[in-house]
VOGU-3710 file (C-alpha; in Angstrom, 3 decimals, decimal comma):
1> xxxxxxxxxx> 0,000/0,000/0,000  3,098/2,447/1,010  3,820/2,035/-2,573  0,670/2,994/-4,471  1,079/6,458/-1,828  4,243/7,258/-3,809  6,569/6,592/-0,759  9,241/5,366/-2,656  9,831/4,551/-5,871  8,125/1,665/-7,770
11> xxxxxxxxxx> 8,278/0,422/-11,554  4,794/-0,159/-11,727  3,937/3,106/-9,860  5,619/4,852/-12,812  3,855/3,036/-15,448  0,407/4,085/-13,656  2,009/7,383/-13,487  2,659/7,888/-17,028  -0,535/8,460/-18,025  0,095/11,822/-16,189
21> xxxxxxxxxx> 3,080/12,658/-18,443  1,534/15,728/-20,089  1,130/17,061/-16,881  4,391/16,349/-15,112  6,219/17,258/-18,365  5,790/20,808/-17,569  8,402/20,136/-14,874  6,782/21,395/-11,654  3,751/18,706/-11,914  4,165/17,425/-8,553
31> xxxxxxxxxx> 4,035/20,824/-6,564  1,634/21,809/-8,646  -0,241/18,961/-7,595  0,276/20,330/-3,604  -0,815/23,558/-4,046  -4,033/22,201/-6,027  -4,942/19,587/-2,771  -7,320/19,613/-0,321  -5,643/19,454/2,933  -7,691/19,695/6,585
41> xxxxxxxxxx> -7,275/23,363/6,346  -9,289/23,414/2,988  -11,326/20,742/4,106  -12,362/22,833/6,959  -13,343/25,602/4,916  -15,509/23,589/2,432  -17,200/22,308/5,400  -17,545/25,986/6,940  -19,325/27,432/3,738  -21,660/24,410/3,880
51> xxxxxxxxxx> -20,602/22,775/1,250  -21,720/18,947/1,242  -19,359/16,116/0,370  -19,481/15,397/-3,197  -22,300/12,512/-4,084  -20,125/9,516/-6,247  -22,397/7,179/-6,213  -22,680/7,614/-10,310  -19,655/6,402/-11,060  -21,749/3,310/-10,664
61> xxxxxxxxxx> -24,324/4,131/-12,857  -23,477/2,148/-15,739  -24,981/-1,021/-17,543  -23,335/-4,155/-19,797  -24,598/-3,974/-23,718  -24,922/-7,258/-23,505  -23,509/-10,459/-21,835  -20,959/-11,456/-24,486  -17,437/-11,187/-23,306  -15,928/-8,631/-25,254
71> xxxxxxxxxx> -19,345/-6,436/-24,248  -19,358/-2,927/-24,450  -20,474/-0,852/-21,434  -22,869/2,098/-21,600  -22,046/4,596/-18,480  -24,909/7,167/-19,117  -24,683/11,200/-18,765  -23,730/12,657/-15,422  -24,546/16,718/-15,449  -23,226/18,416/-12,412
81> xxxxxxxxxx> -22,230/21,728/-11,019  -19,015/23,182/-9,992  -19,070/23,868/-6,404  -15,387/24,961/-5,504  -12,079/25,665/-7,501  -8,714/24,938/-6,445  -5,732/26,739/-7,760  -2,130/28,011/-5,713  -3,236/27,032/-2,374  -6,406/29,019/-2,412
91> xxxxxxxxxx> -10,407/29,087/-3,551  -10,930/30,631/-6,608  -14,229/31,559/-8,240  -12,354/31,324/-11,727  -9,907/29,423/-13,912  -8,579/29,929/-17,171  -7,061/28,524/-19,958  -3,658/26,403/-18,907  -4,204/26,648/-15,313  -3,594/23,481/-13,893
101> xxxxxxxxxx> -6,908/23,588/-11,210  -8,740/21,189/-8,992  -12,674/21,012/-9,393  -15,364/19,894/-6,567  -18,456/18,990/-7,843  -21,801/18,625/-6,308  -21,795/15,107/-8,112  -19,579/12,708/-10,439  -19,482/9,654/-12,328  -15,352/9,936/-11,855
111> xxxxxxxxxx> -13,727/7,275/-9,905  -11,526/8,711/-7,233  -8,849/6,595/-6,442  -8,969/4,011/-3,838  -8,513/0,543/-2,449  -5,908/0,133/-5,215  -8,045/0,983/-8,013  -6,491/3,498/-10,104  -8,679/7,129/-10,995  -10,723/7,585/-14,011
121> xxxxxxxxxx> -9,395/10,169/-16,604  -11,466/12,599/-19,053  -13,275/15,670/-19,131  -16,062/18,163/-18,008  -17,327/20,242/-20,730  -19,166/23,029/-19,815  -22,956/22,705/-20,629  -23,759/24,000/-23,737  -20,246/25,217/-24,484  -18,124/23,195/-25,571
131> xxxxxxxxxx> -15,025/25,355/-25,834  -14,757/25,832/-22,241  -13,618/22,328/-20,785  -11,520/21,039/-18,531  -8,872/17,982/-19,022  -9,005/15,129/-15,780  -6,002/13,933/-15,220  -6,657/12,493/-11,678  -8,936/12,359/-9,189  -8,736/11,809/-5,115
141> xxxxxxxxxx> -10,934/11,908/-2,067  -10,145/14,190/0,201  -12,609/14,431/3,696  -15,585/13,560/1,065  -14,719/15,813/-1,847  -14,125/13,957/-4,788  -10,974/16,471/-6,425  -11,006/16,563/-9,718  -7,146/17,904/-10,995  -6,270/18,470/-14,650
151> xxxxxxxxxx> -6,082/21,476/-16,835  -8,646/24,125/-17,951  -9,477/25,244/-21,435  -11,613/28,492/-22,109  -12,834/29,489/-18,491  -14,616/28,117/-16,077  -16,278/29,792/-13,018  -18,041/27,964/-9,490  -21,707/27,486/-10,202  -20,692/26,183/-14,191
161> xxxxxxxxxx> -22,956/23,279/-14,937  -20,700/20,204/-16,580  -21,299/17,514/-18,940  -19,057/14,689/-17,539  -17,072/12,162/-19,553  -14,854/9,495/-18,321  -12,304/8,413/-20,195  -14,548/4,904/-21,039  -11,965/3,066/-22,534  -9,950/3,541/-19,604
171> xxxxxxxxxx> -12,304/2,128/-16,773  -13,841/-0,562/-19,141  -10,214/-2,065/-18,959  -9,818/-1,504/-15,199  -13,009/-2,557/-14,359  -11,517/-5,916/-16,268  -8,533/-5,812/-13,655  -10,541/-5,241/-10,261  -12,616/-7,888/-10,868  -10,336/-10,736/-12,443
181> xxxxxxxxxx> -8,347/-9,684/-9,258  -11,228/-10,744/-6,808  -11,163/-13,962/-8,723  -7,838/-14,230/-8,333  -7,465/-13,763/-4,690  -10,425/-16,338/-4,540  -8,677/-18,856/-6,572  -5,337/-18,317/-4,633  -7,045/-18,975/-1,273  -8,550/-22,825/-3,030
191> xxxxxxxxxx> -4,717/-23,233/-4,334  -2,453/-22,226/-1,593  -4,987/-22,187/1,840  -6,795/-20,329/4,240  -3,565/-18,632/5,521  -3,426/-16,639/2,608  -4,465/-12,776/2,698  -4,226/-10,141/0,702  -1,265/-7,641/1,310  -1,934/-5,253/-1,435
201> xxxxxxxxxx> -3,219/-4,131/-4,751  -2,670/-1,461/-7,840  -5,282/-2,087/-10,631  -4,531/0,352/-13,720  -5,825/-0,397/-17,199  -2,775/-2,788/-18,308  -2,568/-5,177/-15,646  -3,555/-6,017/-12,160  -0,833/-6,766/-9,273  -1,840/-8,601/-6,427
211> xxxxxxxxxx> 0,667/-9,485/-3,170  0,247/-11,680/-0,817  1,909/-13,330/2,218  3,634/-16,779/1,239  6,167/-18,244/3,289  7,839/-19,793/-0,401  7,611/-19,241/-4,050  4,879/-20,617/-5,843  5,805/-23,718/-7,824  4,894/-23,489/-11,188
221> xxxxxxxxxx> 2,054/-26,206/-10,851  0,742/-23,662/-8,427  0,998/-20,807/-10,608  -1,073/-22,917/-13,293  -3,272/-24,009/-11,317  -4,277/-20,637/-9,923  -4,204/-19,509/-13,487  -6,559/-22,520/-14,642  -9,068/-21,934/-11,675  -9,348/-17,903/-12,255
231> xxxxxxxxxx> -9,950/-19,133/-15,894  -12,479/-20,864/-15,067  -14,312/-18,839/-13,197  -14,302/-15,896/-15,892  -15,567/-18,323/-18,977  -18,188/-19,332/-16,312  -19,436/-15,913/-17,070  -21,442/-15,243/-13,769  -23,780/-12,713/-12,869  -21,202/-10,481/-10,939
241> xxxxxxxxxx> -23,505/-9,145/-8,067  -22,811/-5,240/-6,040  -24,803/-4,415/-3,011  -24,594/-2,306/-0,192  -24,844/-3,762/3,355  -24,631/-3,169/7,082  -21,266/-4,005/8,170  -22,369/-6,202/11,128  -24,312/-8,562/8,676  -22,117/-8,506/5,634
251> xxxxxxxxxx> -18,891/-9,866/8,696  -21,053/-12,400/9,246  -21,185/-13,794/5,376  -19,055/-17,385/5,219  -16,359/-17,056/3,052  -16,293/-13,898/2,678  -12,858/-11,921/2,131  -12,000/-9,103/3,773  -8,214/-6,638/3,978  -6,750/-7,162/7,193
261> xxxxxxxxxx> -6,669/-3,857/9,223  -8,338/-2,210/6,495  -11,467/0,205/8,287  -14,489/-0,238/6,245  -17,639/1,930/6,015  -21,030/1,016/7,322  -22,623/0,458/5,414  -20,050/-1,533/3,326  -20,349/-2,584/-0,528  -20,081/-6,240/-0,873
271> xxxxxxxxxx> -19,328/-7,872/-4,205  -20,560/-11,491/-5,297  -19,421/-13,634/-8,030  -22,967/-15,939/-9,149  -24,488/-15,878/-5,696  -26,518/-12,774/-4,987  -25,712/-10,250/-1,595  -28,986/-10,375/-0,909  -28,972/-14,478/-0,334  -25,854/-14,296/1,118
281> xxxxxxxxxx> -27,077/-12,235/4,067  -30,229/-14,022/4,404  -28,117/-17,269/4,873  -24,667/-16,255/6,020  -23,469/-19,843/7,373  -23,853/-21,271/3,936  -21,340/-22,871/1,629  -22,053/-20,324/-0,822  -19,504/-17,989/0,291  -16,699/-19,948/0,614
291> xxxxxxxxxx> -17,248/-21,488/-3,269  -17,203/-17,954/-5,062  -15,742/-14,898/-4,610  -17,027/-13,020/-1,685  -15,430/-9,560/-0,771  -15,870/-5,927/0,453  -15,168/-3,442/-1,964  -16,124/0,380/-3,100  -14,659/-0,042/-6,653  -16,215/-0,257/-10,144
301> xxxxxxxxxx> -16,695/-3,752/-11,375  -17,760/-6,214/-14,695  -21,565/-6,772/-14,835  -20,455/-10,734/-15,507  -17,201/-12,548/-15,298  -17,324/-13,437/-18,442  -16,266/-9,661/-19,334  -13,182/-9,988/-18,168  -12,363/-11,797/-21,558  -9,485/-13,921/-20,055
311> xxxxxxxxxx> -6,902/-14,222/-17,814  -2,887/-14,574/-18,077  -0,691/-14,266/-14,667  2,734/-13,118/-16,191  4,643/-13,048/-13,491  5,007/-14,065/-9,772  8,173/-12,697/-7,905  8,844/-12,304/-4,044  9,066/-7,992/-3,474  10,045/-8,558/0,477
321> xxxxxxxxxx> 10,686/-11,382/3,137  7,205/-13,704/3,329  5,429/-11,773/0,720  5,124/-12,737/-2,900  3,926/-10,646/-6,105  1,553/-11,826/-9,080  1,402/-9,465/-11,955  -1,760/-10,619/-14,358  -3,010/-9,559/-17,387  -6,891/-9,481/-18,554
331> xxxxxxxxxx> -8,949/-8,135/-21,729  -7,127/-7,257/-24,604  -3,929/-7,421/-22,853  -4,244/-11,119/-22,275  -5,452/-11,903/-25,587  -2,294/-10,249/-26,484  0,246/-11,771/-24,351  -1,547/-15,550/-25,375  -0,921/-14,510/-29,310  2,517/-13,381/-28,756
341> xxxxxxxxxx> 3,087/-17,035/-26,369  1,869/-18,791/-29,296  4,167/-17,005/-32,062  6,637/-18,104/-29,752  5,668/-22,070/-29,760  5,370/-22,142/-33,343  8,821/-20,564/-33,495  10,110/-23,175/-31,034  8,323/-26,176/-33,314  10,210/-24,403/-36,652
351> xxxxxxxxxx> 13,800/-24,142/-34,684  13,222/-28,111/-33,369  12,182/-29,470/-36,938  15,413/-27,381/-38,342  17,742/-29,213/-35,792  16,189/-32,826/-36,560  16,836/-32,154/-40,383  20,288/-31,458/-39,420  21,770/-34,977/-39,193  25,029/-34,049/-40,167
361> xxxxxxxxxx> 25,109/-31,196/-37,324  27,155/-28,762/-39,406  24,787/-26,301/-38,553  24,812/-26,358/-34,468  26,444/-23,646/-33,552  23,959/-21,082/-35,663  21,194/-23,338/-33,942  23,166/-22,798/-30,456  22,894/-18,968/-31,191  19,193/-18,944/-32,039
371> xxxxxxxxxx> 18,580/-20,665/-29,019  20,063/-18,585/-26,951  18,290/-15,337/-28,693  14,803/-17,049/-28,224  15,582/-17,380/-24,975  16,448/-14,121/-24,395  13,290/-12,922/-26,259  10,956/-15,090/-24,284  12,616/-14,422/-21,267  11,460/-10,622/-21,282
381> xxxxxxxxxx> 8,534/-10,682/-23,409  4,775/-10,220/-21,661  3,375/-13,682/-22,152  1,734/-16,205/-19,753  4,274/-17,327/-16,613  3,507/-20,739/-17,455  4,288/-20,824/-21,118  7,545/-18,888/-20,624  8,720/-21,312/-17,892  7,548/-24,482/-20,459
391> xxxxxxxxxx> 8,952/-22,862/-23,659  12,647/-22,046/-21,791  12,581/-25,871/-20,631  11,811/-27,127/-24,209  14,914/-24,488/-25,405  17,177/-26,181/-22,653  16,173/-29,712/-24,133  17,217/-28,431/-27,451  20,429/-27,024/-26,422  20,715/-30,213/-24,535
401> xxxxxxxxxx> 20,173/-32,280/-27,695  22,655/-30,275/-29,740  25,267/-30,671/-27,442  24,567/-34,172/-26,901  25,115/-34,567/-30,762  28,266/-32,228/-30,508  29,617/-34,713/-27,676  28,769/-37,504/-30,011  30,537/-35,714/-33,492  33,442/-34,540/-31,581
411> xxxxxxxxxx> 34,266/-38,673/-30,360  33,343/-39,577/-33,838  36,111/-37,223/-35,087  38,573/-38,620/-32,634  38,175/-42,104/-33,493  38,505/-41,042/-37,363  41,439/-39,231/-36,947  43,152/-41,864/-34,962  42,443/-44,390/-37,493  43,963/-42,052/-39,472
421> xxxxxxxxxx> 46,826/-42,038/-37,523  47,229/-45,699/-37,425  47,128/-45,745/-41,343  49,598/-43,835/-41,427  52,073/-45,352/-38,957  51,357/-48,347/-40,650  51,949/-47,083/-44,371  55,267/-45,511/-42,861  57,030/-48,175/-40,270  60,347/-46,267/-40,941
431> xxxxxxxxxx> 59,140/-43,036/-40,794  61,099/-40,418/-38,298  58,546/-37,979/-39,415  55,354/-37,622/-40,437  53,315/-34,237/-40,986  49,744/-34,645/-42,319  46,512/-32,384/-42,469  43,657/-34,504/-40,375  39,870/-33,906/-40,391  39,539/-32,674/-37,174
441> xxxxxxxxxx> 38,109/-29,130/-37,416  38,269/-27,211/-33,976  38,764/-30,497/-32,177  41,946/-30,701/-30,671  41,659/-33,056/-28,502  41,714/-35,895/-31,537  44,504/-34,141/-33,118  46,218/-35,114/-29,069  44,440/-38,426/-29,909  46,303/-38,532/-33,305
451> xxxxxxxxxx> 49,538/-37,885/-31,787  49,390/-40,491/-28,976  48,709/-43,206/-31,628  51,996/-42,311/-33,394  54,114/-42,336/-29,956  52,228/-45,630/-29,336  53,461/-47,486/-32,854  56,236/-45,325/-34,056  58,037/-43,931/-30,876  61,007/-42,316/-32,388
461> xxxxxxxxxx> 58,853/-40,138/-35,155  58,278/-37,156/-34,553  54,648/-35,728/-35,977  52,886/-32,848/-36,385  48,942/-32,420/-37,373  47,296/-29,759/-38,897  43,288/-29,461/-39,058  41,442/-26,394/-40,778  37,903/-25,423/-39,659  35,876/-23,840/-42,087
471> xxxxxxxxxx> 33,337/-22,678/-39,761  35,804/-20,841/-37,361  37,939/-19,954/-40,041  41,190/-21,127/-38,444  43,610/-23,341/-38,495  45,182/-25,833/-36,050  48,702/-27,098/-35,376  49,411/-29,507/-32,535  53,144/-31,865/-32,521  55,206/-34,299/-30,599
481> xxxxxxxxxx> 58,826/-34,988/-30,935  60,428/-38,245/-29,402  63,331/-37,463/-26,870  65,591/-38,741/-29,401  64,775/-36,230/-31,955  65,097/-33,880/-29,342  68,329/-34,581/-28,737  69,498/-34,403/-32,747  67,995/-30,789/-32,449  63,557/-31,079/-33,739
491> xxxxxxxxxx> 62,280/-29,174/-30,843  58,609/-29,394/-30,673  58,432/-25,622/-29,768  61,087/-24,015/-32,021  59,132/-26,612/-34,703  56,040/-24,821/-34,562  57,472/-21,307/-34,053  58,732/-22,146/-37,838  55,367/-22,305/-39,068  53,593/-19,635/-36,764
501> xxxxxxxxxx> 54,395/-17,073/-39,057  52,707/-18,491/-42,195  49,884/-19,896/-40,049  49,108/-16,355/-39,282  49,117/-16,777/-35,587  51,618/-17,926/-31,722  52,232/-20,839/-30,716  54,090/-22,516/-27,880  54,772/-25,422/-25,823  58,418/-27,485/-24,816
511> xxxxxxxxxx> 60,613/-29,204/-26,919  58,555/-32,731/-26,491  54,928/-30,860/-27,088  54,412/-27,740/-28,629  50,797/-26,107/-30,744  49,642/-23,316/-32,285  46,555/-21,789/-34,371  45,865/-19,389/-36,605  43,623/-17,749/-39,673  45,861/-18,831/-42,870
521> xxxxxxxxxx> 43,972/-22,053/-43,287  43,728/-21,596/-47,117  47,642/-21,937/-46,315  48,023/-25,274/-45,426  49,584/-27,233/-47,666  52,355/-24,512/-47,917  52,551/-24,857/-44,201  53,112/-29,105/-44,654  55,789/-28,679/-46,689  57,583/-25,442/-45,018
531> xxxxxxxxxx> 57,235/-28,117/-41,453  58,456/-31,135/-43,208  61,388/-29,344/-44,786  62,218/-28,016/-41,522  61,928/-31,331/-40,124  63,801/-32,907/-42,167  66,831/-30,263/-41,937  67,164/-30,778/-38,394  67,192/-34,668/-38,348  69,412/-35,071/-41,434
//
């Protein structure tokens, strides 16, 4: 809750914030926004001159089109009448044009924001003039007085009658979020127990965030099964059911869900998923309660459940010690974040088919790097929590499979190139030296391999190997030289310091064992001949 107040900083708090940006942008929104509020000084006044607290209850005024889920919502006309202005610290009879002001009216269809719920947006046009207006760009409570802020166009005086327009748009997708988040906190209570409570709330018109006290992270199965249930309950597409009742009777209701510490009103708004307030109260020891969603609440909220369209949970985090965080997605936002999940599967389906076609494996390493860029993708893309976590598991079983297959090239390489080797040795039983190119790309340990098959049939030959890898672009140079031809004057080392040059890279290593590498592999055949020669020299 400290965090929806703005007491220190929060992500989310500044995505709720933005939609404030042509305000703030002017540089001194947030002062601006002190010298516009109602403190208990102005409060006092207001209640001095005898002006009564503002009447709200039209922000609930407002019907379904019909009962399909992607429903439209009618929210009527609200005229009212400008009963105080609020501009530098002071009551003003009149505002004009770029003035950033705070209205009180006798009566509004605006949502002021509360119990997490974010505030409606839009504007009050004058009546019959529409050039005079003013722009809502948020709206509290203060001591009963619903404050509109936002900037004035034209002029506006106290006593102005107003044509008021939310912003419909805007609370037609947060009305989506409040309520999938009561059938969320229901859902989480069947999945994870009784002991769970609600520690908090924001609700804006992207996504709904909902924390909770846990004494672990959710498991996955958890997350999907919480996911599943709240799923469930909006394609149920219940009668969502609002109704104001005395406090003492609602506490009574079985089931029902409640904000610890929070001080409610009397009397309080209860809201019902399927089961009507009205039987709830007359049988308050029933099951009913405990098998829906039962809760008190004062905001704005879906006719039917059905309108939330559906429900995505995209991500569930801890945010301090015993309390966890699920950020969820409804509306058109879900829809979106299950078409992006699925552009992502069939992607995943292409990449797998690509890497069973590739027998040979010659291309793993660009499949390696696509992995690792889907991963990245899907890692911080807005999709469903439980897709992300199954589609990076079904990447790590690819990358698992390609390296299995590299494991399994790589030791058929070595036991090539050692055959190889033995060939060789074989076709040369007098040989003191042999220098050959090998197939073994960037795989030096079989060119090692290579060499300990010639000091195990010819031990007095000295060898060296050379393998180019196309892919890499390189070439390698590994050799051995016997102690004997050591001591006629082949150093391993000085051996491959000869060809180093032309191999267009260093090398190293003692007189016995000595490599290099480099990028002149178009070079080596010139690089055979320059070693044998030098070879050759020393031992003649």
């Amino acid at each position: 809750m400290a965090e929806e107040k703005s007491l220190k900083i929060d992500m989310d708090g500044y995505e709720a914030a933005k939609h404030n940006s042509y305000v703030l942008s002017q540089g001194k929104g947030a002062s601006k926004i002190e010298e516009i509020n109602l403190d208990v000084h102005a409060i006092s006044q207001l209640q001095e001159q005898g002006v009564p607290p503002t009447n709200d209850t039209f922000k609930y005024k407002y019907e379904a089109v019909s009962d399909e889920r992607d429903s439209a919502y009618n929210y009527g006309v609200c005229n009212s009448k400008i009963v105080a202005l609020r501009f530098e610290n002071q009551f003003v009879n009149e505002i004009t044009s770029g003035q950033k002001a705070g209205i009180v009216l006798d009566k509004t269809n605006f949502y002021a924001e509360s119990g997490g719920q974010i505030y409606d947006q839009g504007a009050l046009v004058k009546v019959n003039d529409e050039a005079n207006e003013f722009l809502v760009d948020r709206v509290y409570n203060r001591g009963g007085y619903i404050l509109h802020i936002g900037v004035v166009e034209g002029t506006l005086k106290v006593g102005d009658e107003l044509e008021l327009h939310i912003d419909v748009e805007r609370r037609w997708l947060t009305m989506k979020n409040h309520s999938a988040t009561h059938a969320l906190n229901h859902c989480l209570l069947q999945v994870l127990g009784k002991d769970t409570e609600q520690k908090g709330s924001l609700v804006v018109p992207e996504k709904l965030r909902f924390d909770f006290n846990s004494k672990a992270a959710m498991t996955i199965e958890q997350v999907s099964k919480t996911e599943q249930l709240t799923k469930e309950m909006v394609y149920k597409n219940v009668p969502i059911y609002a109704k104001e009742s005395k406090l003492a009777l609602a506490k009574k209701i079985r089931g029902l869900r409640s904000v610890f510490d929070e001080v409610y009103p009397d009397p309080v708004r209860v809201i019902s998923f399927g089961v009507p307030v009205d039987e709830l109260e007359q049988n308050p020891d029933s099951e009913a309660g405990e098998q829906t969603s039962v809760e008190f609440c004062g905001g704005t909220h879906l006719r039917r459940s059905g309108h939330i369209m559906d429900f995505v949970i995209s991500s569930e985090e801890a945010i301090a010690k015993g309390i966890r965080r699920i950020v969820a997605l409804t509306g058109p936002e879900a829809l979106k974040a299950l078409k992006k999940s699925e552009a992502f599967e069939q992607e995943i389906v292409r990449l797998k088919a690509t890497i069973d076609n590739d027998k040979s494996g010659k291309d793993s390493k660009s499949h390696v790097k696509e992995i690792v860029e889907l991963t990245e993708q899907i890692s911080h893309a807005t999709i469903p929590y439980v897709k992300k976590d199954e589609m990076r598991n079904l990447l790590k079983g690819l990358k698992k499979t390609l390296d299995d297959k590299e494991r399994a090239l790589r030791a058929a390489v070595s036991v090539t190139v050692v055959e190889r080797a033995k060939t060789l040795c074989e076709a040369n039983p007098n040989a003191t030296v042999l220098v050959e190119q090998l197939e073994a790309f960037n795989n030096t340990k079989a060119l090692d391999a290579a060499l300990k098959q010639v000091r195990s049939q010819l031990p007095d030959a000295a060898a060296m190997f050379l393998s180019v890898d196309a892919d890499s672009k390189k070439i390698f140079c590994l050799s051995s030289v016997p102690k004997s031809a050591v001591e006629k004057g082949l150093k391993a080392n000085e051996w491959v310091q000869h060809v180093s040059a032309t191999l267009g890279g260093k090398g190293g290593g003692k007189p016995e064992s000595a490599q290099a590498s480099g990028t002149n592999y178009e070079k080596v055949d010139e690089i055979v001949q320059l070693a044998s020669k030098f070879a050759q020299s020393k031992l003649s």
